[in-house]
Residue frames relative to the residue before (quaternion, step in Angstrom):
aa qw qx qy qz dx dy dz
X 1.0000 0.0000 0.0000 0.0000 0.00 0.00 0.00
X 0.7843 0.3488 -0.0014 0.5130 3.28 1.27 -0.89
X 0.1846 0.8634 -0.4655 0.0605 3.38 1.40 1.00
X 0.7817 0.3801 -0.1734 0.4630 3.39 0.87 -0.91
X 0.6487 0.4396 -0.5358 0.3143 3.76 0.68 0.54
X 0.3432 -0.7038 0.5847 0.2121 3.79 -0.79 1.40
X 0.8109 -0.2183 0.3665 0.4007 3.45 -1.92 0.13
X 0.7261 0.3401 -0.4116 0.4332 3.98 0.00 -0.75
X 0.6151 0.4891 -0.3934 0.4771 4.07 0.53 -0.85
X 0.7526 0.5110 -0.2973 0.2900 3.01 0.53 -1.06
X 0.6924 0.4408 -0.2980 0.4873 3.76 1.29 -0.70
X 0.5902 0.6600 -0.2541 0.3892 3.15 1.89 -0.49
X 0.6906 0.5447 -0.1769 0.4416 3.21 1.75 -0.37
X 0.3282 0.6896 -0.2962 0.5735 2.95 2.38 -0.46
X 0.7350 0.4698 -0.2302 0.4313 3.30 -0.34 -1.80
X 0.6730 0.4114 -0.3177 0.5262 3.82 0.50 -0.98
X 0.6589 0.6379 -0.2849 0.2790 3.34 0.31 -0.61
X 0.6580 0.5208 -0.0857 0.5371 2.83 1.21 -1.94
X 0.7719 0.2940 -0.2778 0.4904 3.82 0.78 -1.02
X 0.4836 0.6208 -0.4079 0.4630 3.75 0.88 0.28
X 0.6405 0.0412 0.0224 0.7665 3.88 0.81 -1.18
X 0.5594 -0.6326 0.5356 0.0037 2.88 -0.30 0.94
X 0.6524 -0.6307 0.2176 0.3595 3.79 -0.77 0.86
X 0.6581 0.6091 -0.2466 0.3677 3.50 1.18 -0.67
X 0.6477 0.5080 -0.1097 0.5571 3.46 1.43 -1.27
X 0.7191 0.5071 -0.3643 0.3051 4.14 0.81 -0.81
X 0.6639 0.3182 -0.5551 0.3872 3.38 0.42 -0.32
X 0.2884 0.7586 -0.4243 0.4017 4.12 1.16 0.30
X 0.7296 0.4682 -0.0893 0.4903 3.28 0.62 -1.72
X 0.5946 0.5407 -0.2351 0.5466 3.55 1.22 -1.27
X 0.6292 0.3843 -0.4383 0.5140 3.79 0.05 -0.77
X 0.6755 0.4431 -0.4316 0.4013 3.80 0.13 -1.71
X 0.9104 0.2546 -0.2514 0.2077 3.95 -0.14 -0.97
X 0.3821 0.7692 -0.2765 0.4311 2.65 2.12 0.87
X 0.6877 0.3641 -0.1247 0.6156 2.65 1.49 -1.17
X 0.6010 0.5014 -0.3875 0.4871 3.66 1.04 0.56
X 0.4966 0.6340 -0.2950 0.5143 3.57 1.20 -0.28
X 0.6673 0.5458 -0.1705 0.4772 3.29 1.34 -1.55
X 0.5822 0.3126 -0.3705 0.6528 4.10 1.00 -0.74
X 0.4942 0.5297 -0.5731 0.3831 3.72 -0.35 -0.86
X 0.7390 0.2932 -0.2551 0.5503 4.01 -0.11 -1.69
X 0.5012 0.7347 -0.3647 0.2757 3.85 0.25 -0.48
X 0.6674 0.4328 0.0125 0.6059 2.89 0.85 -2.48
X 0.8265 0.2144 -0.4070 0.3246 3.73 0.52 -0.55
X 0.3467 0.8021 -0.3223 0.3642 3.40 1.47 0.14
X 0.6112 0.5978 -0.1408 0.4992 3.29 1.57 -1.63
X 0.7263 0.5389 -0.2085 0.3723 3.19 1.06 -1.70
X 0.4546 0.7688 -0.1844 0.4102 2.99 1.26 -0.86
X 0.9045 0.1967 -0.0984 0.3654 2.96 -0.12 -1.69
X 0.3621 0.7387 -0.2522 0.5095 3.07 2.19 -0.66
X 0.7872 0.2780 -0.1991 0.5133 4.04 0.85 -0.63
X 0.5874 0.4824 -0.4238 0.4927 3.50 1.27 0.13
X 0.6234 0.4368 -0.3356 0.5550 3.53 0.96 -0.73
X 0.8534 0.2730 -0.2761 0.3478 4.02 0.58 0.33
X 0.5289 0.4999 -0.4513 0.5165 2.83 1.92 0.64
X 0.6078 -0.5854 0.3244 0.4274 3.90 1.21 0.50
X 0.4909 -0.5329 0.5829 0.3678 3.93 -1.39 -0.05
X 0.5557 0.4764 -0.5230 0.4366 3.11 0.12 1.13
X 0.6064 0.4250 -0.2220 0.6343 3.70 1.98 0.14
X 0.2532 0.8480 -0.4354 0.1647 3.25 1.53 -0.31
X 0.8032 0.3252 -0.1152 0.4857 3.68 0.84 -1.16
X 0.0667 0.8073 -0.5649 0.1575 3.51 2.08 0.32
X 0.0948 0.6382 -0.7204 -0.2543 3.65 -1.14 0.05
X 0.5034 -0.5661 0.4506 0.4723 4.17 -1.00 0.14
X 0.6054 0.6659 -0.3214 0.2944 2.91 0.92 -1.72
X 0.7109 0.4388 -0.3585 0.4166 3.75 0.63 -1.07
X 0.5778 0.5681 -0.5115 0.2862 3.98 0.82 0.04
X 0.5813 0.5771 -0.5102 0.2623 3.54 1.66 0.04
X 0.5855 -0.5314 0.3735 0.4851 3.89 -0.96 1.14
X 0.6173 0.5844 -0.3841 0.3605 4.08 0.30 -1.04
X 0.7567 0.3688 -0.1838 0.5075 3.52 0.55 -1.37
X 0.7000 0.4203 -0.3605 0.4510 3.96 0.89 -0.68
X 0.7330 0.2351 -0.4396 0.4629 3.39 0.43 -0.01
X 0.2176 0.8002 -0.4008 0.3895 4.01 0.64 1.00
X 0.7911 0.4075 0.0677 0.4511 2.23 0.95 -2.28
X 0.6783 0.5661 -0.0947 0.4588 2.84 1.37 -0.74
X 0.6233 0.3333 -0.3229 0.6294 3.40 1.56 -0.52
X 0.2599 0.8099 -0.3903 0.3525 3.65 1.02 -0.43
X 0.8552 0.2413 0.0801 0.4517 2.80 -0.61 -2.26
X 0.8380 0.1566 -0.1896 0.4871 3.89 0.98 -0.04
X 0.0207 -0.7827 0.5764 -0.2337 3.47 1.16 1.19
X 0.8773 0.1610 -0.2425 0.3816 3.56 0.01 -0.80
X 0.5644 0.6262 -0.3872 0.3734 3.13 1.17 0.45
X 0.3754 0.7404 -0.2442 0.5013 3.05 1.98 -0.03
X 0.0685 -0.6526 0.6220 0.4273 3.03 0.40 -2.13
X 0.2587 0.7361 -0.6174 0.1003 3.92 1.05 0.05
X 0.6301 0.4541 -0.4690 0.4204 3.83 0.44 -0.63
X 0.4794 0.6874 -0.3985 0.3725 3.68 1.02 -1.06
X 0.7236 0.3543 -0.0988 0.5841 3.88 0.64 -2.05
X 0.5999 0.5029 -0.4910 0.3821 3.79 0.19 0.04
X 0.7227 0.6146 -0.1591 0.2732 3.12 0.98 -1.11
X 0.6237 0.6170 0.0034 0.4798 2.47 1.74 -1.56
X 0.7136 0.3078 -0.1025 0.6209 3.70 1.48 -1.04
X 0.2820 -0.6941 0.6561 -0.0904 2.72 -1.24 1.92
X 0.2308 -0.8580 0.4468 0.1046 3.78 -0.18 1.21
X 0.6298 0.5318 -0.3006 0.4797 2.93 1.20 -1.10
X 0.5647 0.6484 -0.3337 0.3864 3.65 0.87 -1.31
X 0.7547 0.5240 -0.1953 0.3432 3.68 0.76 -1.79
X 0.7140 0.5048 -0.1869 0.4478 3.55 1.46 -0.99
X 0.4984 0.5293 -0.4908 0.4801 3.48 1.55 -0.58
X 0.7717 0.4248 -0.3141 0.3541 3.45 0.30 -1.82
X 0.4156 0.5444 -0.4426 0.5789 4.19 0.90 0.04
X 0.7397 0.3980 -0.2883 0.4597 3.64 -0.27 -1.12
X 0.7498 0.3624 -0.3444 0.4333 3.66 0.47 -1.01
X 0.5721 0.6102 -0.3608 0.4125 3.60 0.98 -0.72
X 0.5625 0.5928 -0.2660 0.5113 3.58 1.12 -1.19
X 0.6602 0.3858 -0.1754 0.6201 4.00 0.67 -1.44
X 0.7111 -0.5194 0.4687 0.0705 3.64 -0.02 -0.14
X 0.5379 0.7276 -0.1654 0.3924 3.27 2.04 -0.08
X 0.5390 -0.5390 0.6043 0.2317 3.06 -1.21 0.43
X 0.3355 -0.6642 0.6018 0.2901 3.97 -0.31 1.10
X 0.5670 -0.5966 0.5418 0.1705 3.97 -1.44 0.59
X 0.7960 0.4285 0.0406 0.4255 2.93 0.97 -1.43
X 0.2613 -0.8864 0.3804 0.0364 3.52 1.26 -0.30
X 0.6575 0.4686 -0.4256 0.4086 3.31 0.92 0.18
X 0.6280 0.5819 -0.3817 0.3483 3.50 0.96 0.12
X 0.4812 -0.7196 0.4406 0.2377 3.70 -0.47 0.97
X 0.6507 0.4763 -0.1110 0.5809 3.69 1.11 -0.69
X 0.6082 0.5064 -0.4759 0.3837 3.62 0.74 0.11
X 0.8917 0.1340 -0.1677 0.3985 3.19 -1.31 0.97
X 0.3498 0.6591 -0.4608 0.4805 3.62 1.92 0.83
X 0.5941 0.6691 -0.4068 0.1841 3.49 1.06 -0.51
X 0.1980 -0.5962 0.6325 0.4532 4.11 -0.15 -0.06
X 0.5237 -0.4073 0.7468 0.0456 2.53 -2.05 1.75
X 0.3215 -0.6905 0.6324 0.1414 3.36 -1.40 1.07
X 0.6220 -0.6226 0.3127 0.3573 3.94 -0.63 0.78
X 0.5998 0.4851 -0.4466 0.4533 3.42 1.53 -0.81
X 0.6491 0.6658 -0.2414 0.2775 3.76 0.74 -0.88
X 0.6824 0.5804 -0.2197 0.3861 2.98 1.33 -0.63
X 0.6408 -0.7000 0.2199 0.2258 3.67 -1.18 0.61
X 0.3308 -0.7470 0.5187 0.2519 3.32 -0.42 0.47
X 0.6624 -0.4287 0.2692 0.5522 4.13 -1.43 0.93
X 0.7929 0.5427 -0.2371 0.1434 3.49 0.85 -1.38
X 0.6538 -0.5412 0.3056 0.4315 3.07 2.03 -0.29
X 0.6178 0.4376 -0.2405 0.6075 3.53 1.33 -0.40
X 0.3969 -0.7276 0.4894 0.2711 2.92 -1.34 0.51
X 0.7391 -0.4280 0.3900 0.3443 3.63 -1.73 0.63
X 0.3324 0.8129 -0.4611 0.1268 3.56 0.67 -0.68
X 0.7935 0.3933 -0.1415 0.4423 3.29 0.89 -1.43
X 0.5536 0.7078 -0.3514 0.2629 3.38 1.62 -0.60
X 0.6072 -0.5126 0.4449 0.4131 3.80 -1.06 0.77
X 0.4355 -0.6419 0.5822 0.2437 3.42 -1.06 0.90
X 0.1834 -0.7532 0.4262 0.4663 3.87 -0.81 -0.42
X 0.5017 -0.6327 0.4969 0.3180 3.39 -0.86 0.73
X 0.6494 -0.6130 0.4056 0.1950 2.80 -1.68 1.47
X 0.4655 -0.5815 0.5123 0.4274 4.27 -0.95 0.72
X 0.6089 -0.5830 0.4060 0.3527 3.35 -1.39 0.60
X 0.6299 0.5388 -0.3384 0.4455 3.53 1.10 -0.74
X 0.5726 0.6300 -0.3220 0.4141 4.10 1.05 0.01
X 0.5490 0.6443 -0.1883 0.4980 3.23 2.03 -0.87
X 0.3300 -0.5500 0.6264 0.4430 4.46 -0.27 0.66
X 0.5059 -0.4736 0.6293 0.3518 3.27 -1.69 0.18
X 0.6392 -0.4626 0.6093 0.0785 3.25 -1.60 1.15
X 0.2080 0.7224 -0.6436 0.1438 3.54 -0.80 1.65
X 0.4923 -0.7025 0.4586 0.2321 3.16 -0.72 1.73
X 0.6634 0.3547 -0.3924 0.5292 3.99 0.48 -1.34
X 0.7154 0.3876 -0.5338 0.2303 3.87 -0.56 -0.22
X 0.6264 0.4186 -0.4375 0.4910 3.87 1.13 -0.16
């Protein structure tokens, strides 16, 4: 229930505790929300079994847990993985491979590797490209658009 509080929350919730009700009154407080914790799991225990016995023996092996969307579709790729072919596409896809030959396209490269049809098809934008010296343009002044490329400038529509 408590997977994720470590040793510091945990004395930290003491200490609060202890100066809130005070020392005389907590192990008081502790039975009461003990013994509330306890119906809470009860009442859903009841519910439970209360919806397996009216969803028929053909749910008999219902689990709840599997109505969360994360875990059913798990299960579900799980139990029909090779009916997929997912091992088939895993195999087949080489991430690392796909992002170099992107990246180099992006920079303007020549792919290393050659096996990718699509490497170095990308259009190289003008800012990206090299200069004789070897550096890129990046820093270079764009040119500013002519004034006559600009819509004319109407004061009543803003």
């Amino acid at each position: 229930m408590f997977n994720d509080i470590g040793a510091l929350e945990l004395v930290t919730l003491v200490v609060l505790a202890v100066l809130v009700f005070g020392p005389d009154k907590l192990p008081k407080v502790i039975q009461d929300v003990s013994r509330f914790i306890r119906k809470v799991r009860e009442f859903s225990d009841n519910a439970k079994e209360d919806i397996r016995s009216e969803l028929g023996p053909e749910f008999k092996d219902f689990d709840f847990e599997d109505l969360n969307p994360k875990k059913f579709v798990r299960k579900q790729l799980a139990e029909h993985e090779d009916d997929l072919g997912l091992k088939e596409i895993r195999g087949s896809f080489n991430l690392k491979k796909e992002i170099n030959d992107v990246a180099d396209s992006v920079h303007g490269r020549d792919s290393d590797t050659g096996g990718s049809d699509t490497a170095g098809t990308a259009a190289v934008p003008p800012s990206l490209t090299k200069s004789p010296s070897g550096t890129s343009d990046l820093l270079k002044k764009q040119e500013k658009p002519q004034q006559a490329d600009r819509p004319p400038f109407d004061a009543d529509a803003t």
